[in-house]
Steps between C-alpha positions, in 0.01 A plus 500: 500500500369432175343779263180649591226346338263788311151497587287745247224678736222354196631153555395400847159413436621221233782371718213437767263381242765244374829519567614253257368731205692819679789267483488441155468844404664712807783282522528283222469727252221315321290795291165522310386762245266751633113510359263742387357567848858496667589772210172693542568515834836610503462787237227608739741524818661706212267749378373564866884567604535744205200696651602460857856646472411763287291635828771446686726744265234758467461421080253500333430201383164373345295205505508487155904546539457173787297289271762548189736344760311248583421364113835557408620213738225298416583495122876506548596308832857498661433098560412201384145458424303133404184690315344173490515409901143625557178649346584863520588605148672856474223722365309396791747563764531825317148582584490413832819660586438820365165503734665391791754759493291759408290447827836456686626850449171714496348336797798286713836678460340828602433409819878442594793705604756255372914517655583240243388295240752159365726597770783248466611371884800401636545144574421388854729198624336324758775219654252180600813327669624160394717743262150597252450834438155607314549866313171677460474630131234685322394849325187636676233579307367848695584615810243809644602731795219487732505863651315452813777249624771585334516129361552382144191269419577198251273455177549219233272521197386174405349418177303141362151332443441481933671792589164675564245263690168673666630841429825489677819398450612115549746556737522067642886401434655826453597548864857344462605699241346810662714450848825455267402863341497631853823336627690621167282898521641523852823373424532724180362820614565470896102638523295272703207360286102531595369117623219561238637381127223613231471255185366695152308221324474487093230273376615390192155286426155564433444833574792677567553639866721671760445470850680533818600229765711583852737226691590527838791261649714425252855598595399240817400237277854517356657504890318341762479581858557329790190251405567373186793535252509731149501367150850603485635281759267184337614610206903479626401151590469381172832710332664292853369184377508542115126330493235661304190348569259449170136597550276273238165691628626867377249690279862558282614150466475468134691568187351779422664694852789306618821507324623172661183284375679258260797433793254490719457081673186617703223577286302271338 
């Protein structure tokens, strides 16, 4: 049996989108330097997690205490950052950040009981036969006890320019890596997870905004039932094979997202 190929929970989506790309990057090793928005957003997932698990341990903590989090990663990031890959300059993402978060912990974090937040799972091997093994990875982003049934409830905050459309947040493509948080939750924590994922969404455009956005489904979307296989098995069919097929029509096929553009035979 050969070793289990890791599959990041965040990385589904792209190996569906185009699988040759996910190659590149997943397995290939092929890497690109973050932008502003990719940096804005993760120093958001930061500041909110500063707040969050301070709940959790009964301190203290202050939104003004959250947002010094958040600018600190902003100006000094633990990654590589290309500061000319987009629009955003860092005075601007400054401003919007600092709103966003600000709204986030007076009027969204309140409303949870959280049992974790960045809890880091243990891998989940799942054996696809043929001698492939996928193992589940990924650190959740929040995980809320839902009293009533005794369930944790999954919640990703996700942050960008159409993370907020009509008021609520875009949840379209997020199922996969939704269902792998639920596999990985149950796995970790042995507590059976609520069908009903919730997704926190950040506009990072425009007007800033925070909305909510609810899944239902996803751990079967990563399954199947008797009807119609799970993206995991049609995703074991291509480690089986080796073949990663390109996807020329994908919204991200362009320098500016994919790390394998210039190896890349299938764009034009």
């Amino acid at each position: 049996m050969s070793e289990p190929t890791r599959v990041r929970a965040s990385s589904w989506s792209r190996l569906f989108d185009c699988a040759y790309a996910w190659e590149g990057e997943h397995l290939l090793d092929y890497r690109k330097p973050a932008g502003m928005r990719a940096l804005l957003g993760s120093s958001l997932h930061h500041g909110t997690a500063v707040f969050d698990q301070s709940r959790i341990d009964h301190d203290e903590v202050t939104v003004d205490v959250s947002v010094g989090a958040f600018v600190d990663m902003l100006n000094a990031p633990k990654f590589e950052v290309d500061y000319t890959a987009d629009d955003l300059q860092i005075r601007e993402a400054e401003r919007i950040g600092i709103k966003l978060l600000q709204a986030y912990c007076t009027t969204i974090s309140p409303q949870y009981y959280f049992a974790a937040v960045e809890l880091e799972t243990k891998p989940f091997d799942i054996d696809c036969g043929g001698g492939i093994v996928i193992r589940l990875t990924g650190t959740m982003d929040r995980s809320r006890a839902v009293i009533k049934t005794g369930k944790h409830r999954i919640i990703d905050l996700k942050s960008g320019t159409r993370a907020v459309q009509k008021g609520a947040a875009a949840t379209k493509g997020h199922g996969p890596q939704f269902g792998t948080y639920r596999l990985l939750s149950e796995h970790t924590t042995g507590v059976e997870t609520d069908e009903t994922s919730e997704i926190i969404g950040l506009k990072t455009s425009g007007k800033p905004e925070v909305a909510k956005g609810y899944l239902r489904g996803a751990k079967r979307l990563m399954t199947g039932n008797a009807e119609y296989p799970g993206l995991i098995e049609i995703a074991a069919q291509m480690f089986r094979t080796g073949l990663f097929p390109p996807n020329t029509s994908s919204i991200l096929c362009a320098k500016k997202y994919c790390a394998r553009w210039d190896k890349c035979p299938y764009h034009l």
